[in-house]
C-alpha positions as a Markdown table, in Angstrom:
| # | Residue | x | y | z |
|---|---|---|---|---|
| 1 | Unk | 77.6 | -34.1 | 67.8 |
| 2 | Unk | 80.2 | -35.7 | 69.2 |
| 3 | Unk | 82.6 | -36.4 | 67.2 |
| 4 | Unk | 82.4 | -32.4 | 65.8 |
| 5 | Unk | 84.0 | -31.1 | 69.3 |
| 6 | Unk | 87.0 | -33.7 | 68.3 |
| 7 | Unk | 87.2 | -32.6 | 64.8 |
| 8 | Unk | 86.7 | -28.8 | 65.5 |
| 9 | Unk | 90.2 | -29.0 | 67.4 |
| 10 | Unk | 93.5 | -28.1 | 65.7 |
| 11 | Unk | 96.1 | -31.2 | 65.4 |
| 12 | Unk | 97.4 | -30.3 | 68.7 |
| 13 | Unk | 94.7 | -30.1 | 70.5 |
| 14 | Unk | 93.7 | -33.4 | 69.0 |
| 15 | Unk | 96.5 | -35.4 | 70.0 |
| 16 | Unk | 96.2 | -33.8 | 73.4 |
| 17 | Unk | 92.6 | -35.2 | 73.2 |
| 18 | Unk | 93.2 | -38.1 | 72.2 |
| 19 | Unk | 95.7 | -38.7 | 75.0 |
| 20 | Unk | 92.8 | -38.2 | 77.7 |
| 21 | Unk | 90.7 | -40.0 | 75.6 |
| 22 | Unk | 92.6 | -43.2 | 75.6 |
| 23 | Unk | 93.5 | -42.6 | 79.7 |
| 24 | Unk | 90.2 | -42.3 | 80.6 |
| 25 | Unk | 87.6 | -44.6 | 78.5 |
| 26 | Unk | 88.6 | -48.0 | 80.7 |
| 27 | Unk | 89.0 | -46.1 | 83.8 |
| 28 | Unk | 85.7 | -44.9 | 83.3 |
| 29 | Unk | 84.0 | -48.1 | 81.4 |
| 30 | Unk | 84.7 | -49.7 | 84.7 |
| 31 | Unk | 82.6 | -47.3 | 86.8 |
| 32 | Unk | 79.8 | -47.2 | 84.2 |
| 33 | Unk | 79.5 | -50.9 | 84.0 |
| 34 | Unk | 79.1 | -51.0 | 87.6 |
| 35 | Unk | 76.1 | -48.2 | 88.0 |
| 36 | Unk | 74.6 | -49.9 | 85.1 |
| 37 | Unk | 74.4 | -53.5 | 87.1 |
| 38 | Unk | 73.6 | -51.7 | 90.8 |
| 39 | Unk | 70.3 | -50.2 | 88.7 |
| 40 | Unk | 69.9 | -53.7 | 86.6 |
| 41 | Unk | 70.5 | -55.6 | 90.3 |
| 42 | Unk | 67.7 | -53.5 | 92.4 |
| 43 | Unk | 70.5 | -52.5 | 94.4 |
| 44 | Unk | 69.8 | -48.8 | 93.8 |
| 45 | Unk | 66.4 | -48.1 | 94.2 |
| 46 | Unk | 67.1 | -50.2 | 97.9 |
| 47 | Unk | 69.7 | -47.6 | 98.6 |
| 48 | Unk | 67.6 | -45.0 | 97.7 |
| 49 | Unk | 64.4 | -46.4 | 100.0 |
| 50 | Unk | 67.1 | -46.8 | 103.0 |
| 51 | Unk | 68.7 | -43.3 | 102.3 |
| 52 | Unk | 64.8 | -41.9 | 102.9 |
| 53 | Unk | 64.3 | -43.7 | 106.0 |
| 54 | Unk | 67.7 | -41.5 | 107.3 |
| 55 | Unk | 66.0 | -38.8 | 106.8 |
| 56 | Unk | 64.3 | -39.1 | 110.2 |
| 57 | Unk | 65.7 | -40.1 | 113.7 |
| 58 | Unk | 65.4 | -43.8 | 114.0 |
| 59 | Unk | 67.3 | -46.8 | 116.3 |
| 60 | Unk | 68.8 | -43.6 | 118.4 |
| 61 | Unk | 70.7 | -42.0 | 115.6 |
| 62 | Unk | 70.3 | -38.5 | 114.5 |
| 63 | Unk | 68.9 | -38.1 | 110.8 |
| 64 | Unk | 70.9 | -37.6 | 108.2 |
| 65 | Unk | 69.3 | -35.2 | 105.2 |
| 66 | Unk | 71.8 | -35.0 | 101.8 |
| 67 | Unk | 73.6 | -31.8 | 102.3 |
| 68 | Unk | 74.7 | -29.2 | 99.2 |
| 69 | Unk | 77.3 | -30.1 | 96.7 |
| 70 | Unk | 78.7 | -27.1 | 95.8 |
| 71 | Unk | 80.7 | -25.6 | 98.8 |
| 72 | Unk | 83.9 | -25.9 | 97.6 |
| 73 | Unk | 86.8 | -23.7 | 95.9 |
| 74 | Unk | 86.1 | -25.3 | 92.9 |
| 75 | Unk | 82.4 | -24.4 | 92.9 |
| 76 | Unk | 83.0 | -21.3 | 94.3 |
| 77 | Unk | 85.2 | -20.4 | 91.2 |
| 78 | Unk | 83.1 | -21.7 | 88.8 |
| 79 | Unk | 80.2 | -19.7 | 89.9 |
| 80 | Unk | 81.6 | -16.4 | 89.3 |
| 81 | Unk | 83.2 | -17.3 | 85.8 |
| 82 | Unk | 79.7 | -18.4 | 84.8 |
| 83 | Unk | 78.5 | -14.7 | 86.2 |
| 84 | Unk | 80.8 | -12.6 | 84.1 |
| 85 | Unk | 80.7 | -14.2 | 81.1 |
| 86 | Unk | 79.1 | -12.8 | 78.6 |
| 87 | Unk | 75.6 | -13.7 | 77.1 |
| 88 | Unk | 75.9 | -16.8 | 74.9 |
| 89 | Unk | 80.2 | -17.0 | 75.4 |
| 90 | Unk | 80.6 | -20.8 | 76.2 |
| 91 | Unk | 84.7 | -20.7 | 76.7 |
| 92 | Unk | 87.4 | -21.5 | 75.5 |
| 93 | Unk | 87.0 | -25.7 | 74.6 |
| 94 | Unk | 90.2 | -27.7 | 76.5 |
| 95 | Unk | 91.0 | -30.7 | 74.4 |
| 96 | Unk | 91.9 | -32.7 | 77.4 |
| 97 | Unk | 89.1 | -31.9 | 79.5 |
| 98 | Unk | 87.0 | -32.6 | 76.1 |
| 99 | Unk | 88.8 | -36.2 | 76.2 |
| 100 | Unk | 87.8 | -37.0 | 79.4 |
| 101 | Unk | 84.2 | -35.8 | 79.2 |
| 102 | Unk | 84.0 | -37.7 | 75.4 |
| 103 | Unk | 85.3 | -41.1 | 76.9 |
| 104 | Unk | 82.7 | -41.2 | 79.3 |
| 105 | Unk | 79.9 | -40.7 | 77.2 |
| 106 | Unk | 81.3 | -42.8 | 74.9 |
| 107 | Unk | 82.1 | -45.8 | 77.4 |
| 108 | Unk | 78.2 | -45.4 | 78.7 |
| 109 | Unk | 76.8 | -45.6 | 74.9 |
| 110 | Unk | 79.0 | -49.5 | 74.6 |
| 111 | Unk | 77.4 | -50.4 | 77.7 |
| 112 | Unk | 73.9 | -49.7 | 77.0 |
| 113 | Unk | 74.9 | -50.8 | 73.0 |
| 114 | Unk | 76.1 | -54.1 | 74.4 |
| 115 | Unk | 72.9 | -54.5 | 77.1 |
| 116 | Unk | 70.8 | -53.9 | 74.1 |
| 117 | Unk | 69.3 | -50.3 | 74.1 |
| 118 | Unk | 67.9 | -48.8 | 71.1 |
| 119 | Unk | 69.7 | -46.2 | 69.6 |
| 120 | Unk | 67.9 | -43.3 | 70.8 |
| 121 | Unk | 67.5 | -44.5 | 74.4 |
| 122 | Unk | 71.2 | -44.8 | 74.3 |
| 123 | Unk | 71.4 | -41.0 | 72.8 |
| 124 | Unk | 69.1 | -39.6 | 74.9 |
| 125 | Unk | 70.9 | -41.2 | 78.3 |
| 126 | Unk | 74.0 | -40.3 | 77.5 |
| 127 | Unk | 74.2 | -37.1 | 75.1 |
| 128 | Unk | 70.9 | -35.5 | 74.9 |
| 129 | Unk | 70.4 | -35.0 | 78.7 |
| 130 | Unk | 73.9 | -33.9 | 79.3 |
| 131 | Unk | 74.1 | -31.3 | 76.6 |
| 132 | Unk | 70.2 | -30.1 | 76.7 |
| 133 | Unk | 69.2 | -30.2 | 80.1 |
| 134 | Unk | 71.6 | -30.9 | 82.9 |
| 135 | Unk | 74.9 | -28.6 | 82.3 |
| 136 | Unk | 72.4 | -25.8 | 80.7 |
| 137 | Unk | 71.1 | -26.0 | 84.0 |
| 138 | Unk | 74.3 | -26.0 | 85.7 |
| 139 | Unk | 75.5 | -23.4 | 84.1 |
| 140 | Unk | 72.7 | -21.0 | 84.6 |
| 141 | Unk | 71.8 | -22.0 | 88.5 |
| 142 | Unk | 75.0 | -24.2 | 89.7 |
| 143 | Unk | 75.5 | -27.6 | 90.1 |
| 144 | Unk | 73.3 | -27.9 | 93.7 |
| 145 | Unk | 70.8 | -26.5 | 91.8 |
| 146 | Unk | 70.8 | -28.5 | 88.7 |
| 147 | Unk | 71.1 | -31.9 | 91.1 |
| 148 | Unk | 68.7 | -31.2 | 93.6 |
| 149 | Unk | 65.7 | -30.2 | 91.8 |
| 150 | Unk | 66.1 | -34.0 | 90.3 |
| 151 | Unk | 64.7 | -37.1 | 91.9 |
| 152 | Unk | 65.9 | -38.8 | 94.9 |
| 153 | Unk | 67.8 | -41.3 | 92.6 |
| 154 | Unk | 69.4 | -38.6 | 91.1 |
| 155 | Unk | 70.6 | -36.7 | 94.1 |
| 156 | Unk | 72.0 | -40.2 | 96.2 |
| 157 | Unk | 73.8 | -41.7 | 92.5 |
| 158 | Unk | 75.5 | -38.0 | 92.0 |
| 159 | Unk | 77.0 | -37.9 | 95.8 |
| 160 | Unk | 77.5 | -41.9 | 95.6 |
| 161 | Unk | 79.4 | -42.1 | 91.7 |
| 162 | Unk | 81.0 | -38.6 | 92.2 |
| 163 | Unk | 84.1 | -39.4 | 94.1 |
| 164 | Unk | 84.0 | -43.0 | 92.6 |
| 165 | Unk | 84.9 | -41.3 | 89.0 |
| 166 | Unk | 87.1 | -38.7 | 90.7 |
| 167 | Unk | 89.3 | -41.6 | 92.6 |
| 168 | Unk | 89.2 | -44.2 | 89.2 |
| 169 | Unk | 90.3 | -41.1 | 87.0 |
| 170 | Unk | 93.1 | -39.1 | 89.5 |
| 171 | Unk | 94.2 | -43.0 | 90.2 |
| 172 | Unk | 94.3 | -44.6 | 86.5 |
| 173 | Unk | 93.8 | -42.4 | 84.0 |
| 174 | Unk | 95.6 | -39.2 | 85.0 |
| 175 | Unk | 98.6 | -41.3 | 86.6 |
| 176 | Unk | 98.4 | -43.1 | 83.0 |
| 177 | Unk | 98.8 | -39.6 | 81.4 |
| 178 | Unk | 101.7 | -38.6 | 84.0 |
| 179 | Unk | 103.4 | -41.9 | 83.0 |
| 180 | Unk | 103.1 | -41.6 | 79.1 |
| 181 | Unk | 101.3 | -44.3 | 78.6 |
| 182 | Unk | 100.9 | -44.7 | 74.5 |
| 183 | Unk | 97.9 | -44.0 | 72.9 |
| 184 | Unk | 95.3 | -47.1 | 72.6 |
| 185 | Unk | 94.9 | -46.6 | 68.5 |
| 186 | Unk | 92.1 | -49.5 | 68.7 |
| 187 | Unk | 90.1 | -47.6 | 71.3 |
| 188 | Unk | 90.7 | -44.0 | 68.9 |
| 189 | Unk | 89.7 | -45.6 | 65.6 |
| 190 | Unk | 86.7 | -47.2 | 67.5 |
| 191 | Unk | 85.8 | -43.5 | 68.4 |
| 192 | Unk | 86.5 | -42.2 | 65.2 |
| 193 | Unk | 84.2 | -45.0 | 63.3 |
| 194 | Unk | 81.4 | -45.6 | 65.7 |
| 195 | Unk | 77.8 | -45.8 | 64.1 |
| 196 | Unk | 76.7 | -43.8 | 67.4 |
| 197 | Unk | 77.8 | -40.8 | 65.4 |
| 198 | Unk | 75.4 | -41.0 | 62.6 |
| 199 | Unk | 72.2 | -41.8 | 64.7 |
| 200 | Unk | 73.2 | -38.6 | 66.7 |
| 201 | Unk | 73.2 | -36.2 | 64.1 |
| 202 | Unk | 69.8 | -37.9 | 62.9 |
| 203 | Unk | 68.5 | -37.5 | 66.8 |
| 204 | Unk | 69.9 | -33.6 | 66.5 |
| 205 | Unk | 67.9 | -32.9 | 63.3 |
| 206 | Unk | 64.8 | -33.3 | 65.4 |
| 207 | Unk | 66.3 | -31.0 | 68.3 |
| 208 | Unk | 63.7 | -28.9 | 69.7 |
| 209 | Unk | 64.1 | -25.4 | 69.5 |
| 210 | Unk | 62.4 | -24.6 | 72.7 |
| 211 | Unk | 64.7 | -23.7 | 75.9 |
| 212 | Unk | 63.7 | -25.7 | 78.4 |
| 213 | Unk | 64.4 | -24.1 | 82.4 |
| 214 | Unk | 63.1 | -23.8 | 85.6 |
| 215 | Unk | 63.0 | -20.3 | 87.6 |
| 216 | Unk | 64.5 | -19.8 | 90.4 |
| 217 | Unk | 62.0 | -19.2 | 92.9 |
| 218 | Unk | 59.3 | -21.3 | 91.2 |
| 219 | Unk | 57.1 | -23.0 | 94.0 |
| 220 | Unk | 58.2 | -26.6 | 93.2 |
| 221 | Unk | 61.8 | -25.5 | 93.4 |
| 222 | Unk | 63.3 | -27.0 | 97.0 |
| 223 | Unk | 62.7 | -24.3 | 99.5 |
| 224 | Unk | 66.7 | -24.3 | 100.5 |
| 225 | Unk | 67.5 | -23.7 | 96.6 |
| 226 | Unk | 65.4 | -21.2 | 95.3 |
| 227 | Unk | 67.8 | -18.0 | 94.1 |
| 228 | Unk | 64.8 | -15.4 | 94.5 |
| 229 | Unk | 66.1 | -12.3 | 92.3 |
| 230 | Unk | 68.4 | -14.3 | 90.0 |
């Protein structure tokens, strides 16, 4: 569960955690809370109908078709560490990267706690598809891959939220970090105590133990994706 990558770390990796932790839960509470009303509002699923209209010349403008997300350095890099690592090796875990990633979950499980989810929809939304399906897939056929075999939704939200988390987090909570900003003990001990913990180890006991993944060149993979060979 959660709260084992936290405990799994030594005391300095902990406090170095803990640091990102605290720099990144409002930054990224304040993003969250805003998907979650753009969904609750019907303000998504319109951008998503108008963003399917682009796809086709229209008015006198050239259409517009989502392009692939993983063209950069970045990716690039990513995607031959992922090719020599050996069978089963997940890396080396970096405490502050882990703080980051842990906040965000964590700030998406009080929103859908405070809107008044059941537990395991909660889970499921913001655990169980991360860890089980979507960086498995990542990690075996790239991030493109992973995102644009999923619905429309899913493929407009991830270029649309993207660079909202990147700017919120490089502009609050890294600058936050840079700047020494103390350590919010309230938001840690809330972490550290949450009742989210103990429904997700409950929610793990039941964990299939079936792989789920999708070939590369099956016939319902997008045409422009399929890694025929891989």
């Amino acid at each position: 569960g959660i709260l084992a990558v936290y405990n799994s770390l030594s005391e300095e990796g902990k406090r170095e955690f803990e640091i990102a932790y605290s720099a990144s839960y409002y930054p990224c509470l304040d993003i969250l809370y805003e998907c979650y009303e753009d969904v609750a509002s019907g303000s998504e699923i319109r951008s998503v109908v108008l963003a399917g209209q682009r796809y086709y010349e229209k008015d006198g403008l050239p259409a517009f078709q989502m392009g692939k997300i993983d063209q950069t350095r970045m990716w690039k890099v990513g995607e031959r560490v992922r090719k020599a690592r050996a069978s089963g090796d997940l890396g080396p875990l970096y405490p502050f990267t882990a703080g980051v990633y842990v906040a965000l979950m964590m700030a998406q499980i009080e929103i859908l706690r405070k809107k008044g989810h059941s537990y395991s929809e909660i889970i499921n939304e913001s655990v169980i598809e991360a860890v089980d399906s979507l960086n498995p897939f990542m990690h075996a056929r790239g991030v493109s891959f992973m995102v644009d075999n999923c619905s429309t939704t899913a493929r407009l939200g991830s270029r649309k939220w993207a660079p909202r988390f990147d700017y919120i987090l490089t502009q609050q909570a890294l600058v936050a970090v840079d700047n020494g900003t103390p350590i919010n003990q309230d938001l840690l001990s809330n972490f550290l105590s949450d009742p989210v913990h103990g429904a997700i180890e409950v929610c793990a006991q039941m964990r299939p133990t079936v792989d789920i993944s999708v070939p590369p060149d099956a016939d319902f993979v997008r045409p422009e994706l399929r890694q025929s060979g891989n």
